[in-house]
PyMOL CGO cylinders between C-alpha atoms (Angstrom):
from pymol import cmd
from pymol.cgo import CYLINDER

trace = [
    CYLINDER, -174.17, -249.09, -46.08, -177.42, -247.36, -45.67, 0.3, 1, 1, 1, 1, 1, 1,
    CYLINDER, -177.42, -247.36, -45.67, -180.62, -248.54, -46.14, 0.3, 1, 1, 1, 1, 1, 1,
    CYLINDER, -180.62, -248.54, -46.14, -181.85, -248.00, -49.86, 0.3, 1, 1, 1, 1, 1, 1,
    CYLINDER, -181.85, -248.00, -49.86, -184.15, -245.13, -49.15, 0.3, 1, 1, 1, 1, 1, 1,
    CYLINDER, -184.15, -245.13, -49.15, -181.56, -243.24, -47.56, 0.3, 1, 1, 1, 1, 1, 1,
    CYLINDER, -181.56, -243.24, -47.56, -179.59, -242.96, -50.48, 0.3, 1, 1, 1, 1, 1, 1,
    CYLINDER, -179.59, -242.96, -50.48, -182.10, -242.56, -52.99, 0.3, 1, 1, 1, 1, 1, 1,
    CYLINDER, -182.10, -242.56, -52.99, -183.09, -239.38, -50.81, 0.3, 1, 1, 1, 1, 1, 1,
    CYLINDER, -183.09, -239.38, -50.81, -178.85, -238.03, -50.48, 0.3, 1, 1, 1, 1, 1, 1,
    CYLINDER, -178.85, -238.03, -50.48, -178.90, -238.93, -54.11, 0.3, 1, 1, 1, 1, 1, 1,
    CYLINDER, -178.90, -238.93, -54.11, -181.80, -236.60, -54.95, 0.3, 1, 1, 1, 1, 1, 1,
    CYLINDER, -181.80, -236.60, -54.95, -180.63, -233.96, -52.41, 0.3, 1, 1, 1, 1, 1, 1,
    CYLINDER, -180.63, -233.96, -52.41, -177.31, -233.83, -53.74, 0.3, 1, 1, 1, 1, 1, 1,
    CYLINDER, -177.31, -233.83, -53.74, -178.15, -234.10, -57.63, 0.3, 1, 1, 1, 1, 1, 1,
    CYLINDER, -178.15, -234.10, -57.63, -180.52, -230.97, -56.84, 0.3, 1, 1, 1, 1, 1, 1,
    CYLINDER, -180.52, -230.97, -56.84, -178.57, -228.74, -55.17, 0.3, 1, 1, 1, 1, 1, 1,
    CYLINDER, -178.57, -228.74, -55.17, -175.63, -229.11, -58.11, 0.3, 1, 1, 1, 1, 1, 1,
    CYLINDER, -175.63, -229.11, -58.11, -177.38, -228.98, -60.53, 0.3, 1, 1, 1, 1, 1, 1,
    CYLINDER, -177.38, -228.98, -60.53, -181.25, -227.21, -60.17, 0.3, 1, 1, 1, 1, 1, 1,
    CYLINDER, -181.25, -227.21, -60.17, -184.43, -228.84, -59.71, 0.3, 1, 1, 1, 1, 1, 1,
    CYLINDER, -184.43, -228.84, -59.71, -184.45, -232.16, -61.47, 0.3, 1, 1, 1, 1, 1, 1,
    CYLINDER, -184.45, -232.16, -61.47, -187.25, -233.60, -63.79, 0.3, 1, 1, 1, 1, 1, 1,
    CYLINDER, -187.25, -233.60, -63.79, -189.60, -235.55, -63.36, 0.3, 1, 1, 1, 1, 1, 1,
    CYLINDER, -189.60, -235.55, -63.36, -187.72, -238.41, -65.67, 0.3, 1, 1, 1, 1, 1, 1,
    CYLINDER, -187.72, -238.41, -65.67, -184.20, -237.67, -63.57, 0.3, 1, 1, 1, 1, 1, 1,
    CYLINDER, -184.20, -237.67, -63.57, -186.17, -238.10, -60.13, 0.3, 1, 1, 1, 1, 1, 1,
    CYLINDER, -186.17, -238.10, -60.13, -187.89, -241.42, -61.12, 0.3, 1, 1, 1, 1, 1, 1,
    CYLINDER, -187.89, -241.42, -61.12, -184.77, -242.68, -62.59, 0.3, 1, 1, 1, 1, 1, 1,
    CYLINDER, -184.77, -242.68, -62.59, -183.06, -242.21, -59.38, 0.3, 1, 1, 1, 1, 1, 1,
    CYLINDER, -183.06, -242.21, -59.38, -186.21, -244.20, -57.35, 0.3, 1, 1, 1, 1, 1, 1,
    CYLINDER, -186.21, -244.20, -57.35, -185.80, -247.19, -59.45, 0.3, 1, 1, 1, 1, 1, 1,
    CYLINDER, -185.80, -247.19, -59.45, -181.94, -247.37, -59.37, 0.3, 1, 1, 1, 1, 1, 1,
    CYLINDER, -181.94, -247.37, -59.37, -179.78, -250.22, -57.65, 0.3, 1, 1, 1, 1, 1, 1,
    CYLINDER, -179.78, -250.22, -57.65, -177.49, -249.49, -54.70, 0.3, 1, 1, 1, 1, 1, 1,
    CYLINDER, -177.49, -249.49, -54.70, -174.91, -250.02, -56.80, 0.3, 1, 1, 1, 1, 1, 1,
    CYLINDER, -174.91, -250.02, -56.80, -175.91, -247.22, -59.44, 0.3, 1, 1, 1, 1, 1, 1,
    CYLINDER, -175.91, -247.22, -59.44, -176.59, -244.76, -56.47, 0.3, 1, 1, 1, 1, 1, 1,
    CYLINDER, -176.59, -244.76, -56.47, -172.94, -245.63, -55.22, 0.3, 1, 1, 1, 1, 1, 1,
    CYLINDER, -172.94, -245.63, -55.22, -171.10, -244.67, -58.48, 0.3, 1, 1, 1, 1, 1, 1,
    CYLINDER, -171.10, -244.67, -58.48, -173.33, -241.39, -59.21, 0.3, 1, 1, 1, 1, 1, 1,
    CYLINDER, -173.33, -241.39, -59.21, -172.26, -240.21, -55.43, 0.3, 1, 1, 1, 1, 1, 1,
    CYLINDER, -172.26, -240.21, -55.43, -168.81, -240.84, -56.51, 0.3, 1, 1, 1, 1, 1, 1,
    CYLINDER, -168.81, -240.84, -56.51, -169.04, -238.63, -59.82, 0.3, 1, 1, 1, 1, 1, 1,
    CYLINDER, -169.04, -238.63, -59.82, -171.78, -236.19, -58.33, 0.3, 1, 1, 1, 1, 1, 1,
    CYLINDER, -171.78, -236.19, -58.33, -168.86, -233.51, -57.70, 0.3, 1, 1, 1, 1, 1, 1,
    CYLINDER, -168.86, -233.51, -57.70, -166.29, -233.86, -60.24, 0.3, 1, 1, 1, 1, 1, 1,
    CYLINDER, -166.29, -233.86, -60.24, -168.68, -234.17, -63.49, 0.3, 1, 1, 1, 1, 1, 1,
    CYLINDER, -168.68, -234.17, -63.49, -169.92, -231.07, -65.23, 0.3, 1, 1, 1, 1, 1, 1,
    CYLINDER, -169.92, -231.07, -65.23, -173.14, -232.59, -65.85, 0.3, 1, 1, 1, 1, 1, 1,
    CYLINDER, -173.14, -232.59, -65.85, -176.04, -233.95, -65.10, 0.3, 1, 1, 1, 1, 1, 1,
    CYLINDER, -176.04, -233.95, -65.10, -175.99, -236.32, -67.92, 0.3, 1, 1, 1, 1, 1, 1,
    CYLINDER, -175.99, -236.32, -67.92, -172.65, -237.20, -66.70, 0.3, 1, 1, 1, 1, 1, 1,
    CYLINDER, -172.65, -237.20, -66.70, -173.50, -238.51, -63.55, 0.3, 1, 1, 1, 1, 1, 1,
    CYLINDER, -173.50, -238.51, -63.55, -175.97, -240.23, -64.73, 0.3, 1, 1, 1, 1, 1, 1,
    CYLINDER, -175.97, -240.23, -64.73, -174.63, -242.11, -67.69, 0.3, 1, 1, 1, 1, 1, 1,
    CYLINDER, -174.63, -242.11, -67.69, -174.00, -246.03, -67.21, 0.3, 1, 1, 1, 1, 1, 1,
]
cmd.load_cgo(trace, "trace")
């Protein structure tokens, strides 16, 4: 597994380019998540239609 960092940065790479610059709220949300969080939104990051879909719990 990567190191945390990494994946908060993939996570915020990916999230951007599918769906547009991200807010301020979306990019903080993603530093403070868990490993675990940033795991399931790289699983949904491609088959949800939205942001808020990713992102829900």
């Amino acid at each position: 597994m990567a190191p945390l960092r990494l994946q908060i940065d993939e996570a915020l790479r990916l999230l951007d380019k599918r769906f547009g610059p991200l807010s301020k709220a979306t990019r903080t949300q993603v530093e403070a998540a868990t490993a675990d969080q940033l795991d399931t939104w790289a699983e949904r990051v491609l088959g949800e239609a939205s942001l808020d879909d990713v992102l829900a719990p």
